[in-house]
N, C-alpha and C positions, 0 to 999 in steps of 0.2 A: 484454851479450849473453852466453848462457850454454846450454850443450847437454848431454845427459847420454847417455853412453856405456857401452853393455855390453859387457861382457868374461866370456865363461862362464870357470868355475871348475871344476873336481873335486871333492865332495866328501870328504876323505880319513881323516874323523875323528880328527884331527890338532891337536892345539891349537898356535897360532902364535900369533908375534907381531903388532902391525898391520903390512900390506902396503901398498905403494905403489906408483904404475905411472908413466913417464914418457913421454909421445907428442912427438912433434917430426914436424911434414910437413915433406915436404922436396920438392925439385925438381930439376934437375940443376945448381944452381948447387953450388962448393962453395966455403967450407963452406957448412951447410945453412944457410939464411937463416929459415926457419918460425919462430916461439914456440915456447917450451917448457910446455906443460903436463901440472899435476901432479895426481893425486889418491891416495885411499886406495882399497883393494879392505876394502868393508862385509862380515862378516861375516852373513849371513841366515839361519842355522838358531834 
C-alpha cells in the first residue's frame, strides 16, 4: 500500500542539496507509537 503526499515548496532559486522529509502520526500515546516514513522532496523546475 502506498500514497503520495504534497508538500508546497518556495521557489527560491537556490541550488541545494537532495532534501528529505520525515512524518511520524502520532497519538497521545508516548512515546509516539505511528511509523516512520521517509521520503525525498523532487526537485520540478
Amino acid at each position: 500500500m502506498s500514497t503520495e503526499v504534497t508538500i508546497p515548496t518556495i521557489t527560491d532559486g537556490v541550488t541545494e542539496p537532495e532534501e528529505t522529509v520525515r512524518i511520524q502520526l502520532v497519538g497521545f500515546e508516548e512515546p509516539p507509537v505511528g511509523p516512520v516514513f521517509t521520503g525525498r522532496i523532487e526537485d520540478k523546475s
